[in-house]
DOMI-404470 format. One record per residue (C-alpha): x, z, y. Coordinates in steps of 0.2 Angstrom, whole numbers, padded with zeros to 4 digits, m for minus. Each point is the difference from the previous one (the first is absolute). Layout:
R, x, z, y
R, X, Z, Y
...
//
This chain:
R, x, z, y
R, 0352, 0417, 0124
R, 0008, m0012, m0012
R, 0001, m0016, 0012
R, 0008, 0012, 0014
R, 0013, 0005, m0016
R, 0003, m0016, m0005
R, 0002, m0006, 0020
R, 0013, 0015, 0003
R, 0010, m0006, m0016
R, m0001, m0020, 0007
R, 0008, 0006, 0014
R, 0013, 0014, m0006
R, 0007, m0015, m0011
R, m0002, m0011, 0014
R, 0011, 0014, 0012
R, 0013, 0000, m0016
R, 0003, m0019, 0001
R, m0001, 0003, 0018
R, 0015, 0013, m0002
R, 0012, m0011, m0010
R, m0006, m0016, 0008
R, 0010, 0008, 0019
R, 0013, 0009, m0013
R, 0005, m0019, m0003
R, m0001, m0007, 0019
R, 0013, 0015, 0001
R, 0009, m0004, m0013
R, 0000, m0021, 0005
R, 0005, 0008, 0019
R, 0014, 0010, m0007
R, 0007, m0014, m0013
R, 0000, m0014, 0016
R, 0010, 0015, 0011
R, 0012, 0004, m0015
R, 0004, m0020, m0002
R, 0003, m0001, 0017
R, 0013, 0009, m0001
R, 0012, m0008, m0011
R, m0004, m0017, 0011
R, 0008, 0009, 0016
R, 0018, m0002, m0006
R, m0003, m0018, m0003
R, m0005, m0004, 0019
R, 0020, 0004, 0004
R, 0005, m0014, m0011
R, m0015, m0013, 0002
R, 0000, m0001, 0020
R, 0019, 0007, 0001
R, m0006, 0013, 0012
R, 0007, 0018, 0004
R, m0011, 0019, m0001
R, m0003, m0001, 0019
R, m0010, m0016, m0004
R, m0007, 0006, m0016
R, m0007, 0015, 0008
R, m0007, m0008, 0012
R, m0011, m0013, m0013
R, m0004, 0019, m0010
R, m0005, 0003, 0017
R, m0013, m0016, m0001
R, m0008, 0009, m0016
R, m0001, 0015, 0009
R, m0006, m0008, 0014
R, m0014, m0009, m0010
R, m0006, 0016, m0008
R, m0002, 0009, 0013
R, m0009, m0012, 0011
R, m0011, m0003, m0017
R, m0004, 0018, m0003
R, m0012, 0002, 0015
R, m0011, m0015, m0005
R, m0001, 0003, m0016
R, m0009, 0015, 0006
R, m0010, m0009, 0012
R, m0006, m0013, m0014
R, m0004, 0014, m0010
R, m0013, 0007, 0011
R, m0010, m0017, 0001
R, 0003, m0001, m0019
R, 0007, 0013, m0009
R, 0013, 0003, m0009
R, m0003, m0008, m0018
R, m0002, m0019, 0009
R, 0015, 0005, 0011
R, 0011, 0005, m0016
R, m0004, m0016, m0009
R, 0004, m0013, 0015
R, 0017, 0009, 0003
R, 0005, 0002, m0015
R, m0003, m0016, m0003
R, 0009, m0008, 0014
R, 0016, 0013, m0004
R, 0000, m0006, m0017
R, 0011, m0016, 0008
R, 0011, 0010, 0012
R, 0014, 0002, m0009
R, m0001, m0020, m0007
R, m0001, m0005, 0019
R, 0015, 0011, 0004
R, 0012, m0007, m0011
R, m0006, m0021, 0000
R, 0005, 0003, 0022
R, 0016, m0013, 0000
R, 0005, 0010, 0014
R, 0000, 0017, 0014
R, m0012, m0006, 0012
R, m0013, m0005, m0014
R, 0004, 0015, m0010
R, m0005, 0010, 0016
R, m0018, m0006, 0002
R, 0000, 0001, m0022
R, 0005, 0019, 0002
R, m0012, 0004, 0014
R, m0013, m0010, m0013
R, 0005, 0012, m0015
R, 0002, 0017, 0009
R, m0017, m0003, 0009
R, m0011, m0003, m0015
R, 0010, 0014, m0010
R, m0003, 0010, 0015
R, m0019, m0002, 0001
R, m0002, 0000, m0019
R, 0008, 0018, m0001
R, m0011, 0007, 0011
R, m0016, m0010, m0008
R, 0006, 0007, m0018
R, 0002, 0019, 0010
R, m0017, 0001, 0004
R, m0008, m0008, m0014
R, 0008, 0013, m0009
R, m0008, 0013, 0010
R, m0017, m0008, m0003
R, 0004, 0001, m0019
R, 0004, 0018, 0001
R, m0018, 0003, 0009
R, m0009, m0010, m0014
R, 0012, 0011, m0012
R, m0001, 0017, 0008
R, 0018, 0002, m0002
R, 0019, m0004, 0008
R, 0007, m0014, m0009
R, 0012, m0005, 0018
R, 0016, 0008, m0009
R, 0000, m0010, m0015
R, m0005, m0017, 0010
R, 0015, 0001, 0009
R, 0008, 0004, m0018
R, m0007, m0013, m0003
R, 0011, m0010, 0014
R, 0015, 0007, m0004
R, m0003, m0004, m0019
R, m0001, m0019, 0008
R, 0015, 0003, 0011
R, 0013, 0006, m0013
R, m0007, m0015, m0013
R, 0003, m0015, 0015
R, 0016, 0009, 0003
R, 0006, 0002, m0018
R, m0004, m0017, m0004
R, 0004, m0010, 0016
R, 0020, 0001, 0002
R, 0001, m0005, m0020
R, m0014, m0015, 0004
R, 0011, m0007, 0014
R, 0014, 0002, m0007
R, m0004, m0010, m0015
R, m0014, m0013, 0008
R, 0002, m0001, 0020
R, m0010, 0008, 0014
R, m0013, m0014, m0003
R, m0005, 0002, m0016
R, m0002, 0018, 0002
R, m0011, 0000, 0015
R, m0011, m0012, m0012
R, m0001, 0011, m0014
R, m0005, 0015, 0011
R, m0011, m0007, 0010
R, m0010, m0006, m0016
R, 0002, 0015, m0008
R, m0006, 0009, 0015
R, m0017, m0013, 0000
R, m0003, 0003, m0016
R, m0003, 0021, 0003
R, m0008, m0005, 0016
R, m0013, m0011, m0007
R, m0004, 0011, m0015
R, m0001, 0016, 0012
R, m0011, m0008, 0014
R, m0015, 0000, m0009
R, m0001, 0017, m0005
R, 0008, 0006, 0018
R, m0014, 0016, 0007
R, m0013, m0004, 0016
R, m0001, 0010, 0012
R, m0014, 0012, m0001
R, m0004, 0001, 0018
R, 0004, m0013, 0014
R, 0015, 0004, 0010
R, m0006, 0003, 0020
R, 0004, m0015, 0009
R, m0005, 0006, 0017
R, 0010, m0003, 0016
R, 0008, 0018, 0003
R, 0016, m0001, 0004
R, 0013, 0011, m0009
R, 0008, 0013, 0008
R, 0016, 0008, m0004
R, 0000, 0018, m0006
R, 0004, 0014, 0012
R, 0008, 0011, m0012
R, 0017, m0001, m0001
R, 0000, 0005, m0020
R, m0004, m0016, m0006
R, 0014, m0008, 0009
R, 0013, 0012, m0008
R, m0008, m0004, m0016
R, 0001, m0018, 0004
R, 0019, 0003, 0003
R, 0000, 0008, m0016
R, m0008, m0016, m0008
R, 0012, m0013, 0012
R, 0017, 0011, m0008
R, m0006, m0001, m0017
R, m0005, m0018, m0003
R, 0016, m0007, 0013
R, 0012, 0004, m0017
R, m0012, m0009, m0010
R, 0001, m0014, 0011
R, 0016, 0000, m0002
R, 0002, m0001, m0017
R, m0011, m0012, m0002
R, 0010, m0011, 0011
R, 0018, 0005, m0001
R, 0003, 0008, m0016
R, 0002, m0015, m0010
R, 0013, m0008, 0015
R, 0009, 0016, 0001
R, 0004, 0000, m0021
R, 0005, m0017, 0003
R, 0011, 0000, 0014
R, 0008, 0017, m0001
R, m0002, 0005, m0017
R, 0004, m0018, m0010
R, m0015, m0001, m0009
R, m0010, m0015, m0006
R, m0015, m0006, 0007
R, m0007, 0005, m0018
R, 0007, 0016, 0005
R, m0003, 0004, 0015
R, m0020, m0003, m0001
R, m0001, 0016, m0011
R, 0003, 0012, 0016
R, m0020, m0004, 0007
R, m0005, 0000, m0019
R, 0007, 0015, m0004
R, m0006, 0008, 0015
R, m0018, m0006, m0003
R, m0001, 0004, m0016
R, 0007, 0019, 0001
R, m0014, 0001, 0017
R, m0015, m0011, m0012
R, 0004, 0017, m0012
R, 0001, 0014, 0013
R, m0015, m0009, 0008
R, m0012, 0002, m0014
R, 0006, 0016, m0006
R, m0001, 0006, 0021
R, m0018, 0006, 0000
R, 0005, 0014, m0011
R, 0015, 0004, 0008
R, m0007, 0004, 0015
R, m0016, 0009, m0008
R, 0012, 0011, m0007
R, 0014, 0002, 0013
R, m0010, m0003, 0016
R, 0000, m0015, 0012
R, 0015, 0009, 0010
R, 0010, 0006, m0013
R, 0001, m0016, m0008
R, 0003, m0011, 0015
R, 0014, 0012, 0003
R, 0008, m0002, m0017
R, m0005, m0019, 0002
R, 0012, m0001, 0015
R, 0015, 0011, m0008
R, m0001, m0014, m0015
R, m0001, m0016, 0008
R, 0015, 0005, 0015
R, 0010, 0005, m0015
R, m0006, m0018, m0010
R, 0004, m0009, 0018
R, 0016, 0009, 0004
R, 0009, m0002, m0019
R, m0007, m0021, 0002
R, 0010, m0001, 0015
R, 0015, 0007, m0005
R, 0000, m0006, m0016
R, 0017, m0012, m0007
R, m0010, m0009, m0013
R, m0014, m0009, m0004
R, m0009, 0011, m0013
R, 0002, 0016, 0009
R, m0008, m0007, 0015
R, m0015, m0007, m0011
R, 0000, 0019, m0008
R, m0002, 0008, 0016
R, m0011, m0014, 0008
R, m0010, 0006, m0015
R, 0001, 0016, 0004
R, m0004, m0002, 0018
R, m0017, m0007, m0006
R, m0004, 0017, m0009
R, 0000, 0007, 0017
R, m0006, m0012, 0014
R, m0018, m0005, m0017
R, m0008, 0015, 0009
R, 0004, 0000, 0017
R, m0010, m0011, 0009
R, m0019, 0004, m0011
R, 0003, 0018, 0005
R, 0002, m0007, 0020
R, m0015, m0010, 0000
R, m0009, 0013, m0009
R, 0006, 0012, 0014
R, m0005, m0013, 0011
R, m0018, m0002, m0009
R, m0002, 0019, 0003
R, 0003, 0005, 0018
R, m0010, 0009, 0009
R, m0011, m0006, 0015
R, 0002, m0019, m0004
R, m0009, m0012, m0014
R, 0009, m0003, m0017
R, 0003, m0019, 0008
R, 0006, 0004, 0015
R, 0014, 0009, m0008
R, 0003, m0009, m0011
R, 0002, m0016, 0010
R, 0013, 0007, 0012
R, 0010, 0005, m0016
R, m0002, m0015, m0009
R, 0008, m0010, 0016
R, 0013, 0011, 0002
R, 0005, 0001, m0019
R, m0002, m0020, m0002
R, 0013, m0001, 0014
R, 0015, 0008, m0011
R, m0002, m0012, m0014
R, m0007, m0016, 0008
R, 0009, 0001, 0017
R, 0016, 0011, 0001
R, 0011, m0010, m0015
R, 0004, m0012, 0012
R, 0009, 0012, 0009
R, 0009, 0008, m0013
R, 0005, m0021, m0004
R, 0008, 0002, 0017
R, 0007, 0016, m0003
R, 0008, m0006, m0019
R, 0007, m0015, 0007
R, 0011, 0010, 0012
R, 0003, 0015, m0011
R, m0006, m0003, m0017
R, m0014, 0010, m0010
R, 0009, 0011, m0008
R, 0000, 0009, 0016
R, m0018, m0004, 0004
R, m0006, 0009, m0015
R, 0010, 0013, 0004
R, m0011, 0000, 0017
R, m0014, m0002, m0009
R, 0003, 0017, m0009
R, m0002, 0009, 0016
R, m0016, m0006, 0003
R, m0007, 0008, m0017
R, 0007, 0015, 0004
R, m0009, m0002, 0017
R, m0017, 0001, m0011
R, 0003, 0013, m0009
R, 0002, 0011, 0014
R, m0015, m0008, 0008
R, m0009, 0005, m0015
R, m0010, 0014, 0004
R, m0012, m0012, 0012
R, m0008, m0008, m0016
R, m0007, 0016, m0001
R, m0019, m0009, 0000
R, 0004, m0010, m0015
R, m0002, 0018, m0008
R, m0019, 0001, 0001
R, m0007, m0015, m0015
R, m0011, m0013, 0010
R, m0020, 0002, 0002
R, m0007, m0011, m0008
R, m0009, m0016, 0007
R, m0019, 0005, 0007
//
């Protein structure tokens, strides 16, 4: 009995390391994203370029994310998901350096496709390691991983406008990229392995015939398109129609990231106590009214409040879709969830360029205002996350 004991406690603190070692591939993820951000203003002035061309190299990160995304998946069946984590987020660690050494557009395109490609792959690396965590821990920990990325989001966002303001683009891409090494190398080691070798068999996949996931998918593309957009246009929108600094205007993402890192890791008992549907529909009602107030705002610091509030709503929105989608009836957790996933990676990674085109033409103000409608959309969509209800069974 006691060698049995003493192997179940090796590998409970193994699982624990496990747990904070993908917490802080989140956490590097969401810190790369969030200081991002703050370089997206600077492209204007660096390549003298407008927000039809802008959008269109946000576009080339989407682009390479999402191109990314389904090899990630593939490599992961042929290795799993630990070695899979470690390579990308290695290779992601230098996106953001590569982005801002490109001397002009057509090298910043292929950067941006290198950047969002290996952020891409490494969030959906650092997704399913953390579902191999929860199985060695016998309990959810997703919520507070992506906490975890928002926590990273608001600190690259809070400290990016100040660091270019004061040291140049360069020297800020150096210092996150070394920052972000240095939790990557410290986490790898500890990252989980995969209990049980992902199928790699030649089965093709086929789409879902039931039409709920694709309205929950819809519900997932709504949500995460204002988040893309904040991400992206936010800090251009303070800048250019609201007079604030570069300084400033970088604390419109943070804000929102850190009011969605503190909604996301207090969400599992929100929704425990109110119910999936109830609290996706209370979601929507805060984040419309967060987006709508951040579009009409006439000064800086009531856009960052309501960007801030905004986040309150939209931290739960998209875990209760793709737990809907995990739940459906008649389809594997997978399938579900991969139709979801796309969808929803489309509004943050892939519609911003867009709404660049949109903004040039008519300014954000009006495209937050937009925005707003969709949210409101989602709340009254609510009631098909109605799966998300039921608590996971637990892995056989």
């Amino acid at each position: 009995m006691r060698p049995n004991n003493t192997s179940a406690n090796q590998s409970r603190a193994q699982a624990r390391k496990g747990r904070w070692a993908v917490a802080a591939m989140f956490l590097a993820n969401g810190f790369m994203i969030g200081s991002w951000a703050p370089q997206i203003p600077v492209l204007l002035e660096r390549f003298d370029i407008g927000e039809t061309t802008l959008g269109l190299l946000i576009l080339a990160f989407g682009t390479g994310a999402l191109l990314a995304m389904p090899w990630s998946g593939v490599l992961m069946a042929r290795l799993g998901s630990a070695a899979v984590l470690r390579a990308f987020a290695l290779a992601a660690s230098f996106g953001l350096l590569i982005v801002a050494l490109a001397p002009n557009v057509w090298l910043a395109l292929p950067a941006l496709l290198y950047m969002g490609g290996s952020i891409g792959a490494m969030d959906v690396a650092m997704n399913s390691n953390a579902v191999a965590a929860e199985r060695k821990l016998g309990r959810a920990i997703m919520s507070s991983s992506h906490g975890f990325w928002s926590l990273g989001g608001f600190a690259g966002g809070a400290l990016g406008g100040v660091a270019i303001q004061a040291f140049g683009h360069v020297a800020h891409a150096a210092c996150v990229t070394l920052v972000v090494l240095a939790v990557v190398v410290a986490a790898m080691r500890h990252v989980v392995t995969d209990d049980r070798p992902v199928a790699a068999g030649r089965a093709g996949f086929r789409l879902p015939a039931n039409p709920a996931v694709y309205l929950i998918g819809l519900m997932a593309l709504m949500s995460m398109v204002p988040e893309g957009a904040i991400l992206d246009w936010a800090a251009l929108h303070l800048q250019k129609a609201l007079g604030a600094d570069i300084a400033t205007a970088g604390f419109a993402f943070a804000a929102f990231s850190a009011t969605m890192a503190l909604m996301r890791f207090c969400g599992d008992t929100v929704r425990d106590r109110l119910g999936a549907v109830t609290t996706l529909r209370l979601s929507g009602l805060v984040a419309a009214s967060g987006m709508l107030v951040g579009g009409l705002a006439t000064n800086p610091y009531l856009a960052i409040a309501a960007f801030a509030f905004c986040g309150l709503g939209i931290a739960n929105m998209v875990p209760i879709a793709f737990s809907a989608a995990g739940n459906q009836q008649g389809m594997s957790s997978s399938t579900g969830m991969s139709v979801v996933t796309t969808m929803g990676y489309c509004g943050i990674l892939v519609a911003p360029s867009a709404i660049g085109f949109i903004g040039e033409r008519t300014g954000f103000g009006p495209v937050f205002v937009g925005l707003s409608v969709l949210l409101v959309v989602v709340c009254l969509m609510a009631s098909l996350a109605r799966s998300a209800e039921f608590a996971p069974q637990p892995a056989e």
